[in-house]
C-alpha positions as CSV (number, residue, x, y, z in Angstrom):
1,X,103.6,-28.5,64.3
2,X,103.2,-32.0,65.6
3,X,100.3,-32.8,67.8
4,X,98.2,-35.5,69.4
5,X,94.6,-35.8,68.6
6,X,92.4,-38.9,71.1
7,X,88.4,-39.0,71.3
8,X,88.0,-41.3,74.3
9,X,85.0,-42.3,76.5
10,X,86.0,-40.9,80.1
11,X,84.1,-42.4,82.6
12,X,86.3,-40.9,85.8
13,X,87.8,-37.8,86.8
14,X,91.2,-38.6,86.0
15,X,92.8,-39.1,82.6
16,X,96.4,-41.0,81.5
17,X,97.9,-39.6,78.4
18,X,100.7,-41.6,77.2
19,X,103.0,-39.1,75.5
20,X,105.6,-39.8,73.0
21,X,109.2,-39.8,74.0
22,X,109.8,-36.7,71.0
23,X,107.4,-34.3,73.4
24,X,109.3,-34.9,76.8
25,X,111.1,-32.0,78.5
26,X,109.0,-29.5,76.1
27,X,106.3,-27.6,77.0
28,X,102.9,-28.7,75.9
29,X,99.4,-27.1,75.8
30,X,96.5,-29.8,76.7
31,X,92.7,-28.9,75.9
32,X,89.9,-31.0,77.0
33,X,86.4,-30.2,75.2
34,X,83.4,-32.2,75.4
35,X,82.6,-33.4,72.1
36,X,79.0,-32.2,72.6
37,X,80.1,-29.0,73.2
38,X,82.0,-28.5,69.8
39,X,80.2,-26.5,67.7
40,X,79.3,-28.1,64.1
41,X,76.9,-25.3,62.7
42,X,80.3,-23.7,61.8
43,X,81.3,-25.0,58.0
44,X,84.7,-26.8,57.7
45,X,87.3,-23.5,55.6
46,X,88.1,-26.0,52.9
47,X,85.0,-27.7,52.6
48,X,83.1,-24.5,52.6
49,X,84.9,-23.3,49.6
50,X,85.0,-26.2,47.8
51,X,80.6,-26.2,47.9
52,X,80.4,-22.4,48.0
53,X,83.5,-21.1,45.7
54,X,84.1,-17.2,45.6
55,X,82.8,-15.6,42.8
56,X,85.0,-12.5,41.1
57,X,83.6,-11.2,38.2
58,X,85.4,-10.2,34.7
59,X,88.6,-12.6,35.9
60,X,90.9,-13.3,33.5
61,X,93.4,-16.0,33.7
62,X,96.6,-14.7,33.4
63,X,98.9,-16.2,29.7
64,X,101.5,-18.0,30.5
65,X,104.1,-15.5,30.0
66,X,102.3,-13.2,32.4
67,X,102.1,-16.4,34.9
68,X,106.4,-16.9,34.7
69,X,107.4,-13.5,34.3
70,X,110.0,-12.7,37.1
């Protein structure tokens, strides 16, 4: 999926987007949020798991014949 990401200062009510000549005739979604407004108590998924990793006990890793067997 290709997508456009801007943080800009708006200081009017209107807003230019210049869009790349790859997205014309398609049909796009556009979402404005207020960067105040995005929530940051929420942990990143990967950089959750990387300082909190799951726990399994009695996990064995699998031989290498077990790994390759088809």
């Amino acid at each position: 999926m290709e997508a456009i990401r801007e943080i800009r200062e708006i200081d009017s009510d209107k807003l230019l987007i210049n869009i790349p000549a790859r997205f014309r005739k398609r049909k796009v979604e556009i979402i404005v949020i207020p960067i105040d407004e995005i929530r940051t108590d929420q942990p990143g998924r990967f950089s959750h798991f990387l300082k909190n990793p799951i726990k399994i006990e009695n996990f064995q890793m699998p031989s290498r014949e077990e790994r390759n067997a088809r």
